[in-house]
C-alpha positions as CSV (number, residue, x, y, z in Angstrom):
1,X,45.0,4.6,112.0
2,X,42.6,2.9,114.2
3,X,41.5,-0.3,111.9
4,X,44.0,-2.9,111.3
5,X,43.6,-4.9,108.0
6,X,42.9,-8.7,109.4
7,X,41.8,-10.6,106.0
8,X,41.6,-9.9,102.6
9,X,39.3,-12.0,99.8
10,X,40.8,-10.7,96.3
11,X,41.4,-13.8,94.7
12,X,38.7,-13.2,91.9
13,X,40.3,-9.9,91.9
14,X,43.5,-10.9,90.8
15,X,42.1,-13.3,88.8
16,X,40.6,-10.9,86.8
17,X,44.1,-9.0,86.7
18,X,46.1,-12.2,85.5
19,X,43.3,-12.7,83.3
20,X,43.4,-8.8,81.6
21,X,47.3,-9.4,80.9
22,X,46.9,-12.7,79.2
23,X,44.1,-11.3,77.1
24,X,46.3,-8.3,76.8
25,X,49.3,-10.2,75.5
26,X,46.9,-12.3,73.2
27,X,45.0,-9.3,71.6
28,X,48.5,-7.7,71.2
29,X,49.8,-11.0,69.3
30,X,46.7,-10.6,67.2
31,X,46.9,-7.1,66.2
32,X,43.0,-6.7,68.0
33,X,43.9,-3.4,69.2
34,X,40.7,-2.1,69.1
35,X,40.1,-4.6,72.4
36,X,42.8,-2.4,73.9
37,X,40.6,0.5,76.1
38,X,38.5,-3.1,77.5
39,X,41.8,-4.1,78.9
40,X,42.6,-0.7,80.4
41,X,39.6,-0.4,81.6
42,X,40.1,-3.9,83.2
43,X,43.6,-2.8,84.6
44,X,42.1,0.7,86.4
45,X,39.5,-1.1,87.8
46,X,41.9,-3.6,89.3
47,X,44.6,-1.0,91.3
48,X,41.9,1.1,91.7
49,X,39.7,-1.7,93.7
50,X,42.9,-2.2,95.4
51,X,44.2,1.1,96.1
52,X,40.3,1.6,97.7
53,X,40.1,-2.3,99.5
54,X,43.7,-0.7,101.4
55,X,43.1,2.7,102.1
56,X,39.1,2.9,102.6
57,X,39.7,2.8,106.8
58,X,42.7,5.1,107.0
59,X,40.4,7.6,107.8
60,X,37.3,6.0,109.3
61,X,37.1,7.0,113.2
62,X,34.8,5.2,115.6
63,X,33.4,7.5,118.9
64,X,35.0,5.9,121.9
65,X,34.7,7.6,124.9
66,X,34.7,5.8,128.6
67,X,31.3,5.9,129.5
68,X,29.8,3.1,132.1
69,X,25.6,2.0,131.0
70,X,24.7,1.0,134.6
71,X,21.3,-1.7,134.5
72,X,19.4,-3.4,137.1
73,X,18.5,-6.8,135.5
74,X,15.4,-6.3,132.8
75,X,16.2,-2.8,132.3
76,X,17.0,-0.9,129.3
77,X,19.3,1.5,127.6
78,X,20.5,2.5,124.4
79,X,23.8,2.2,122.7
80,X,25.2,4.3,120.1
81,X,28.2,3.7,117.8
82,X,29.4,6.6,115.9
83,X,31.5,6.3,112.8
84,X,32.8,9.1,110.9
85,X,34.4,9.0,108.0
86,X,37.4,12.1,107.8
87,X,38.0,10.6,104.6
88,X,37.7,10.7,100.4
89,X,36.8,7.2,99.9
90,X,33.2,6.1,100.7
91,X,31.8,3.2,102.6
92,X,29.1,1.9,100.5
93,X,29.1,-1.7,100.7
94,X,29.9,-2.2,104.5
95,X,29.0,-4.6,107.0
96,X,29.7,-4.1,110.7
97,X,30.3,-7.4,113.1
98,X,31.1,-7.0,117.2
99,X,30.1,-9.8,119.7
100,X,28.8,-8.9,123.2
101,X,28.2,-11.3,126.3
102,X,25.3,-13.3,126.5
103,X,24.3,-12.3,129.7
104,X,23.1,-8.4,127.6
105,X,20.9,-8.8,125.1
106,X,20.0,-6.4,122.1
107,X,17.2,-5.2,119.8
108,X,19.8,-6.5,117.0
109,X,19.1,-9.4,115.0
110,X,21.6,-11.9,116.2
111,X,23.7,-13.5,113.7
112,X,25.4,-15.9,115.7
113,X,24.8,-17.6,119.1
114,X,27.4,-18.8,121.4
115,X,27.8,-20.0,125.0
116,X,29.5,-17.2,126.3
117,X,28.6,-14.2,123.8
118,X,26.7,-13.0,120.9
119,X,27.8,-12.2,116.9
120,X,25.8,-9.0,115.6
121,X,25.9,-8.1,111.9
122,X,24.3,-4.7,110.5
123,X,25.3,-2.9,106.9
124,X,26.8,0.5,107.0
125,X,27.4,2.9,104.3
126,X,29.2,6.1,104.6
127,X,29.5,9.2,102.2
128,X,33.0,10.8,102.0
129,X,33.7,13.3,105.0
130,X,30.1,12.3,107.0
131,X,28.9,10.4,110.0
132,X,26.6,7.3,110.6
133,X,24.8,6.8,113.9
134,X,24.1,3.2,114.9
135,X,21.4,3.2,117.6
136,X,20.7,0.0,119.8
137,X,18.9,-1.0,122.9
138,X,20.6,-3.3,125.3
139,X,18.4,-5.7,127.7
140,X,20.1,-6.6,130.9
141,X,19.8,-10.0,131.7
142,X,22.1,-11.6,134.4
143,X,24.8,-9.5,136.3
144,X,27.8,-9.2,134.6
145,X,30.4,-6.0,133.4
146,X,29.9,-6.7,129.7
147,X,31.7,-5.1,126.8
148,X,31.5,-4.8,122.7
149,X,34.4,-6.9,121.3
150,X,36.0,-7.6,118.1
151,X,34.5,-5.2,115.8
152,X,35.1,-5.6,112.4
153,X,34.2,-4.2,109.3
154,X,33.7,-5.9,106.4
155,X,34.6,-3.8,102.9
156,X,33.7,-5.0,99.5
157,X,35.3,-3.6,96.5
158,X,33.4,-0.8,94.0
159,X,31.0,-4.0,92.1
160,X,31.6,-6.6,94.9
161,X,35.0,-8.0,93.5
162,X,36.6,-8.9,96.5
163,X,36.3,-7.8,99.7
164,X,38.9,-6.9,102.9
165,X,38.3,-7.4,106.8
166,X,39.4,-4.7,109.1
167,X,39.5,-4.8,113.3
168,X,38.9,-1.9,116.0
169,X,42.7,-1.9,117.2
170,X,41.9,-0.6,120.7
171,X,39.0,-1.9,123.1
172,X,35.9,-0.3,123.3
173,X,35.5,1.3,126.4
174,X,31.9,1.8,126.8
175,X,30.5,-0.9,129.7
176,X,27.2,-2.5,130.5
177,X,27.5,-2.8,133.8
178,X,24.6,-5.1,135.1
179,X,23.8,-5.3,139.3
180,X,22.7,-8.5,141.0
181,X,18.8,-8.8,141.4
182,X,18.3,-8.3,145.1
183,X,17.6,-11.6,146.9
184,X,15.7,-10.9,150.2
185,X,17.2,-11.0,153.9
186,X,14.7,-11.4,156.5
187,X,15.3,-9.8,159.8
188,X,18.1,-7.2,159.1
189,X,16.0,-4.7,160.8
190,X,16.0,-5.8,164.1
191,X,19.6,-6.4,164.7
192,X,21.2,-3.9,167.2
193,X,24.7,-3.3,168.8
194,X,26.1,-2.5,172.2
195,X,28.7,-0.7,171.1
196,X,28.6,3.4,171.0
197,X,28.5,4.7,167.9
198,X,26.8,8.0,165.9
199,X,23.9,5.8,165.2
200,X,20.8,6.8,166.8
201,X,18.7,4.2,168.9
202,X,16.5,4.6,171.6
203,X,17.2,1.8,173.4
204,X,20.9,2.6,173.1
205,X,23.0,2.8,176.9
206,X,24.8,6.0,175.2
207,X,24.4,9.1,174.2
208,X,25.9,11.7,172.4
209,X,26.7,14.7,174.3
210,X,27.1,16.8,171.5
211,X,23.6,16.2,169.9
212,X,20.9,17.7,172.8
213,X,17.2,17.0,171.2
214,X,15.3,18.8,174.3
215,X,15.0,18.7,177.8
216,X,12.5,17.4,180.5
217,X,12.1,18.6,184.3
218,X,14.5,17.6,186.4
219,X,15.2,14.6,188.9
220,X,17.9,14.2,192.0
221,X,19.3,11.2,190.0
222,X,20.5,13.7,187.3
223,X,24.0,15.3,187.6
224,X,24.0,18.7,188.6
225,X,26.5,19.6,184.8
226,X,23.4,18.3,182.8
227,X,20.8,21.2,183.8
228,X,19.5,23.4,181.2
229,X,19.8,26.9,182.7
230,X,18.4,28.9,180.2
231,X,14.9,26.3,180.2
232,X,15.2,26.3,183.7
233,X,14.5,30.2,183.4
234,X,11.9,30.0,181.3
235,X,9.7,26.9,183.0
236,X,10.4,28.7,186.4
237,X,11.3,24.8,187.0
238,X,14.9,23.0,186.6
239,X,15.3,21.6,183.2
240,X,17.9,18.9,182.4
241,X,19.4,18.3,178.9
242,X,18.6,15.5,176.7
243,X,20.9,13.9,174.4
244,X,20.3,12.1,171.4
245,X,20.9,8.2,172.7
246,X,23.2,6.4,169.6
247,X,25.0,3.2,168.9
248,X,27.5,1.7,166.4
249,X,25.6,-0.2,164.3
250,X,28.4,-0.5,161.5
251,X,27.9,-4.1,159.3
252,X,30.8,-6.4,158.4
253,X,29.1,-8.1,155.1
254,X,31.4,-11.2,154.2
255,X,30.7,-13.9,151.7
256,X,32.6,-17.4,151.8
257,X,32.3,-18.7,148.9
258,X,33.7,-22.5,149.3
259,X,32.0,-25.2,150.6
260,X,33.3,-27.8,153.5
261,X,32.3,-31.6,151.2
262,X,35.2,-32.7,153.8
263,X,38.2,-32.3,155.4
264,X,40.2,-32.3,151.9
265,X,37.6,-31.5,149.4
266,X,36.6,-28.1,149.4
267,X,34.2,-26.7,146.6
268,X,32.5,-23.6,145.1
269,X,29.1,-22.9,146.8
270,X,26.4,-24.0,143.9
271,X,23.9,-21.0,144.3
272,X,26.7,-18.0,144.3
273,X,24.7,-15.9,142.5
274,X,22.0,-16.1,145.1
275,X,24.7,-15.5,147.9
276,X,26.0,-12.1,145.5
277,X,22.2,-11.1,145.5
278,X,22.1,-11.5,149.6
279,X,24.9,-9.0,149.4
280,X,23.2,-6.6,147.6
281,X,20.2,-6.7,149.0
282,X,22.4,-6.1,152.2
283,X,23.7,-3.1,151.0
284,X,20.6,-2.0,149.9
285,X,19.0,-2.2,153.5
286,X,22.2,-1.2,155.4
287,X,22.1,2.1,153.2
288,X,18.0,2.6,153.7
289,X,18.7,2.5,157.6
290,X,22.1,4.8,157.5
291,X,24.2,2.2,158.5
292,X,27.8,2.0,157.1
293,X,28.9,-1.2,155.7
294,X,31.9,-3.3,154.4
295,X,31.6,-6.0,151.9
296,X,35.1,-8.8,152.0
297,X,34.4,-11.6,149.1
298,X,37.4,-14.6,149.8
299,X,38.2,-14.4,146.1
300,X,41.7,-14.1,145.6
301,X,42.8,-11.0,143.9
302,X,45.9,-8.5,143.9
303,X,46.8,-5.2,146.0
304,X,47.0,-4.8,149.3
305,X,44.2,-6.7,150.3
306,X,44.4,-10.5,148.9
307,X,41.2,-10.6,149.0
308,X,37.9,-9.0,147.0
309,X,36.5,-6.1,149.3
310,X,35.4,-2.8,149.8
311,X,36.4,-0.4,152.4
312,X,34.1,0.9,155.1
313,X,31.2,3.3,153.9
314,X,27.8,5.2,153.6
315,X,25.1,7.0,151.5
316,X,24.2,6.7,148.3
317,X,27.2,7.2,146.2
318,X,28.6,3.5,148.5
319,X,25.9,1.3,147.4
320,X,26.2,2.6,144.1
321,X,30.3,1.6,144.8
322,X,29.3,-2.1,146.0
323,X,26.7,-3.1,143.9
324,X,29.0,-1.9,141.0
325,X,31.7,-4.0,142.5
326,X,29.4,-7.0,142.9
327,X,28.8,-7.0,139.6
328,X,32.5,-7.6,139.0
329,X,32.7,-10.4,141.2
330,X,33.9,-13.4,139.1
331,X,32.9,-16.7,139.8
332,X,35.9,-17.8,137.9
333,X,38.5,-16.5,140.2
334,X,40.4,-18.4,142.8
335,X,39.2,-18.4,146.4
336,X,41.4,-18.3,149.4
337,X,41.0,-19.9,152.5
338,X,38.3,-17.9,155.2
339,X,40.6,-18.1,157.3
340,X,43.4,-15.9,155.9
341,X,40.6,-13.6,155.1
342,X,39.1,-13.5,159.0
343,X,42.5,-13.5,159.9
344,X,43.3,-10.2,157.8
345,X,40.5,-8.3,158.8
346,X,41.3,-8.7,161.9
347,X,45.0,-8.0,161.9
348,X,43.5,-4.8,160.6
349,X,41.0,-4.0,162.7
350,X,38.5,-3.9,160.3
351,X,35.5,-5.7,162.1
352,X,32.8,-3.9,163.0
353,X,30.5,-4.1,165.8
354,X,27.6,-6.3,163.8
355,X,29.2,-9.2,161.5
356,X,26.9,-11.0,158.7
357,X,28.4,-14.1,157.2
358,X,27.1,-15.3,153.7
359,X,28.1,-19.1,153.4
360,X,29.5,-21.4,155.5
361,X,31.5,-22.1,159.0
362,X,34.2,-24.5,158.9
363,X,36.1,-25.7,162.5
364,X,39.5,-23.4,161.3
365,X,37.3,-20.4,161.9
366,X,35.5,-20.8,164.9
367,X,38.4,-19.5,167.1
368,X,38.6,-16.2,165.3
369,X,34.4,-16.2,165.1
370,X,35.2,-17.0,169.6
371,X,37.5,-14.4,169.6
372,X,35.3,-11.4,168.0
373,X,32.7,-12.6,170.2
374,X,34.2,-12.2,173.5
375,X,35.0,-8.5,172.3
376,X,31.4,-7.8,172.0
377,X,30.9,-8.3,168.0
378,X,27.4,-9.2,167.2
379,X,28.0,-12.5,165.0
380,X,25.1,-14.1,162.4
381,X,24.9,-16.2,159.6
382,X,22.9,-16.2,156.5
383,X,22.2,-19.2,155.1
384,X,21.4,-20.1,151.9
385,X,18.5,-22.8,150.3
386,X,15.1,-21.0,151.4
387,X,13.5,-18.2,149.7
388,X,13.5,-16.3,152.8
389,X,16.6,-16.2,154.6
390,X,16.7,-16.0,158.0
391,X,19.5,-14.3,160.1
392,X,20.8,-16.5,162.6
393,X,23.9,-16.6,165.2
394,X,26.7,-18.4,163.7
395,X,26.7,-22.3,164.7
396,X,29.8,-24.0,165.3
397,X,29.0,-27.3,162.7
398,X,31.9,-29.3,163.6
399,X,30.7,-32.3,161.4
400,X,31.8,-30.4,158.6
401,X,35.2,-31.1,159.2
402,X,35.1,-34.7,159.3
């Protein structure tokens, strides 16, 4: 059985039982036993409400398959709840009740408003051995993984003489996954590396020997291994190879999310949720221009990384991976130090040759920021406060600290 019985309202119910044997006991007292079949009709109707208030969900089955609903705020989808009941015993009088996070809304009439989440109400009725279809649209609204909790259903008896409660046991795995809006970056474009990589660029001091894109006539400067014999033939002049001229252009994306008040006060950053749309628009662009990208978040979190991340990647199928991980970035976890973070990633060699920072630079970093820098790591920071942000070389603010 899937529905647990949480509350039950029979009081008028039994009542009306107590009430059947006193009248019972009176009418027998009285010889009136032609008021008899009233009282046993008053007695079937009271197990039998009973007997139907207990068993009507034994049963009932609600559709819940894993499935994730994946929005970009103001988009839409639709939801459906299936209930089917395998059952004798009808639903007639139902009500269904499930809350859902405030940041989704719904095309449902909302019964109750909190803070945090929404209380939806709908009727239901349900012939023995059928199924009922509940169809809603959901409206994402802020970024969020949101879910459908505490479902109930509400059961009244066969003439609305008392009523029971029962709850979804298990958790509804269907998710409304909503990504961050996408906050522009201004200048991603034009940032290059010196480091050789698979990336192609013009300008770039390597090339890849294994990608020729043509040839062009020959000059004394050009080693004598590079000529293209086979052009050469052709032209009736010597040829030499060209080679398709790349770089590493890989992206470190890392967010800190605390700010430096002082030495000993350190605080969330106020417009996070501008700094997790940075990242995404980040992603976005990284992913547009072939680059691959890492994303490191100094949230605290379990595994073997202490920290929130994801790994190095590319191509569609990895932004879809980040922005779905940005959306279940948690402002109300604990952050760690950007320091043990820096630290980490570079115990495991996982910088790469161009490193954005999101947030701010405190003095207990600059010597690892010094470090990467001297090893030929493009460094920049993006700061936060104007509507276009700029991307600028990381400054070492030692006021901060003060």
């Amino acid at each position: 059985m899937k529905w647990r019985l949480v509350s039950e309202q029979t009081g008028f119910l039994d009542l009306l039982s107590i009430l059947s044997i006193f009248l019972g006991l009176f009418f027998l007292i009285n010889n009136a036993f032609q008021f008899g079949f009233v009282i046993l009709l008053f007695i079937i109707y009271y197990f039998a409400s009973k007997f139907y208030l207990k068993h009507v969900a034994d049963f009932l089955e609600l559709e819940n398959e894993k499935q994730k609903v994946r929005l970009y705020p103001n988009d839409t989808s639709s939801i459906t709840l299936t209930f089917s009941q395998k059952g004798i015993l009808p639903i007639m009088n139902g009500q269904l009740e499930f809350e859902l996070a405030s940041n989704v809304g719904t095309s449902l009439h909302t019964f109750d408003k909190q803070k945090d989440y929404a209380v939806y109400k709908m009727p239901i009725h349900l012939s023995k051995r059928t199924k009922q279809k509940i169809n809603f649209d959901v409206i994402a609204k802020e970024r969020c993984v949101a879910r459908i909790k505490n479902i109930t259903l509400r059961v009244q008896s066969l003439f609305g003489i008392g009523s029971v409660v029962y709850e979804f046991k298990d958790p509804f795995f269907t998710e409304i996954i909503v990504y961050p809006t996408l906050e522009n970056v201004k200048g991603l474009e034009t940032i290059r590396s010196t480091h050789q990589g698979v990336n192609p660029y013009r300008s770039s001091l390597y090339e890849d020997l294994t990608m020729q894109v043509g040839t062009r006539q020959y000059s004394e400067q050009d080693p004598f291994n590079r000529i293209n014999w086979k052009a050469s033939a052709k032209t009736n002049e010597l040829q030499t190879k060209v080679f398709e001229k790349t770089t590493d252009l890989s992206w470190t994306i890392m967010l800190n999310v605390t700010e430096y008040k002082s030495r000993y006060s350190i605080n969330i950053m106020e417009d996070i949720e501008g700094a997790i749309s940075q990242l995404a628009y980040m992603a976005q662009v990284a992913t547009h221009l072939n680059i691959p990208f890492s994303l490191s978040i100094n949230f605290g979190t379990y595994g073997d990384n202490p920290f929130l991340s994801i790994e190095k990647g590319e191509g569609k199928e990895h932004l879809a991976k980040a922005l779905e991980f940005l959306a279940y970035v948690s402002t109300k976890q604990a952050p760690i130090p950007m320091r043990f973070l820096l630290t980490q990633l570079d115990r495991k060699s996982l910088v790469m040759p161009i490193v954005f920072l999101i947030g701010e630079v405190s003095d207990k970093e600059i010597s690892i920021y010094d470090k990467w820098k001297k090893k030929g790591t493009a460094l920049y920071q993006i700061r936060n406060g104007a509507v276009q942000k700029s991307v600028m070389p990381i400054i070492n603010e030692r006021s901060i600290s003060k």
